[in-house]
N, C-alpha and C positions, 0 to 999 in steps of 0.2 A: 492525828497520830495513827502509824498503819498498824492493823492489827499485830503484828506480828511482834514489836518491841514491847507490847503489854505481855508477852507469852512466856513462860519457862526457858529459859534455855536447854535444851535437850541434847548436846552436845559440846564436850571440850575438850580439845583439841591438845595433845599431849605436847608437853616443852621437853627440849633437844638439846643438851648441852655438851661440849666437845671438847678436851682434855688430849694435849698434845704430850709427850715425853719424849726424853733423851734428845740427842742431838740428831739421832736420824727422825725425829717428830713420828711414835708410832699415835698411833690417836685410838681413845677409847671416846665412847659417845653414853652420855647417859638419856633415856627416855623416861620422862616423868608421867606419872598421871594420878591425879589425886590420892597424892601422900605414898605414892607403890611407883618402882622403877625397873627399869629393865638395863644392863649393863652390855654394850658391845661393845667385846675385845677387852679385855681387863692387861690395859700395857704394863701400868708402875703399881707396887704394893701401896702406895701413896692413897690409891681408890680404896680400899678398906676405911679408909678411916675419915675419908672426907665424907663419903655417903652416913659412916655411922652418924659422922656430927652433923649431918641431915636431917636425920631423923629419919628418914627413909623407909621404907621396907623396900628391901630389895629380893624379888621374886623370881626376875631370870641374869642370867648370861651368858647372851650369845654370842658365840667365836664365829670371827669370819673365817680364818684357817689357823694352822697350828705353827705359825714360825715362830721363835720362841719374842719378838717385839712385841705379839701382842698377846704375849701370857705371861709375863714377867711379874706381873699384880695377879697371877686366875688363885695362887694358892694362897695370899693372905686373904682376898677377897673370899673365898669359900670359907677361910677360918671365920672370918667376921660374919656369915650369913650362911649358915650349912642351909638351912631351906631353903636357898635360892636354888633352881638346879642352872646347871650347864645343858646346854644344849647348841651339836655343833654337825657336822658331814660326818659322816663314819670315818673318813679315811684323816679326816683331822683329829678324832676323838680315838682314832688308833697312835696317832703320832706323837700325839702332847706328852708321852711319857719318854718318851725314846728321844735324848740330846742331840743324835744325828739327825733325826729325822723332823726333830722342831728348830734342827742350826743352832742351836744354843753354841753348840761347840764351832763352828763356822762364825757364827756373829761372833763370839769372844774374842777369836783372831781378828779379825774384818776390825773391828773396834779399836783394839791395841793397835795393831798397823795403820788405822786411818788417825787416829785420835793421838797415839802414843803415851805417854805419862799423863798428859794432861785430864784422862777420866780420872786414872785413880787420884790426879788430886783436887778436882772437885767431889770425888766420893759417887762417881756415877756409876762404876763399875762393881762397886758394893751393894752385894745381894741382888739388883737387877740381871746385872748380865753374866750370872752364873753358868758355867758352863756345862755346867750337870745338868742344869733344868729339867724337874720333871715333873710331870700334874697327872692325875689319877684322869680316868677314861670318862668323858663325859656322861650326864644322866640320862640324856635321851639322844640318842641321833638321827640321821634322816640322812635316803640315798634318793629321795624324787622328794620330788614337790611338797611339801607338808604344811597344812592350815594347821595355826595355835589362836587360841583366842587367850588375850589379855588386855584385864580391863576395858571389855567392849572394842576392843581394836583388832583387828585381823590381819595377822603377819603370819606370810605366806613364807616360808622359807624355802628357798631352793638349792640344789650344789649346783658350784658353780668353780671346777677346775678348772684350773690353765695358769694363775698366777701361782699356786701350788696343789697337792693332789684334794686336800681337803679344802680347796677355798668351798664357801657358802655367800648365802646371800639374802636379801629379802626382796622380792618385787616391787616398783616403783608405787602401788594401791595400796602397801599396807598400811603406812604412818600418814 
């Protein structure tokens, strides 16, 4: 027997689970790591309460950018877990409040026109895709590069415009 499988395990490896919504599929990702989570992109309010009945503690959530797909869940999710913080670009965690500037009011049209009656009678259009949408300013933000440690994992967070002014990111060494 090599020594090595007699040995502690001193390393494990966080579980990734992915969480699609609506019918444009915005996807939020959850990262686990003994019994503590980290939420990217909070699409559907749906994510509040699947995590509580987890059991979870949930400590971050990170927004890739501020288009309102993938914060349609940021404010239940904050109600169900105010110590979690947010953490996103400046220029997304300027946005998230302002309807024009996260499309909220863009996607609602886009929606109705592509979709027509057929959301509001599956009930899709109810509370997700408000038009008003707004979410308070993120708790930390970053305009370079920034190292976070959690739970022994280091995620490097970077901005990363172009798909909009606040996209972010994490570099392919963190998880």
């Amino acid at each position: 027997m090599p020594a090595f499988q007699a040995g502690a395990r001193v390393w494990e490896a966080p579980e990734i689970y992915q969480f699609s919504y609506g019918r444009e599929k915005a996807d939020s990702y959850l990262i686990i790591r003994s019994g503590r989570a980290v939420l990217v992109d909070a699409a559907s309010p749906e994510l509040a309460e699947r995590i509580r009945a987890s059991g979870l503690a949930l400590d971050l959530i990170l927004l890739t950018h501020e288009h309102c797909d993938h914060l349609w869940g940021l404010n239940a999710v904050r109600a169900a877990f105010p110590a979690a913080r947010t953490i996103c670009a400046r220029a997304c965690s300027e946005a998230m409040g302002d309807p024009a500037r996260n499309q909220a009011r863009r996607y609602h049209i886009y929606m109705a026109l592509r979709y027509g009656s057929a959301c509001q009678e599956k009930g899709e259009a109810d509370g997700k895709w408000d038009p008003e949408l707004r979410c308070q300013p993120a708790d930390q933000v970053f305009e370079t590069r920034t190292a976070l440690s959690w739970q022994g994992l280091a995620l490097n967070l970077i901005p990363a415009p172009g798909h909009s002014p606040g996209s972010g990111g994490s570099d392919s060494r963190s998880v």
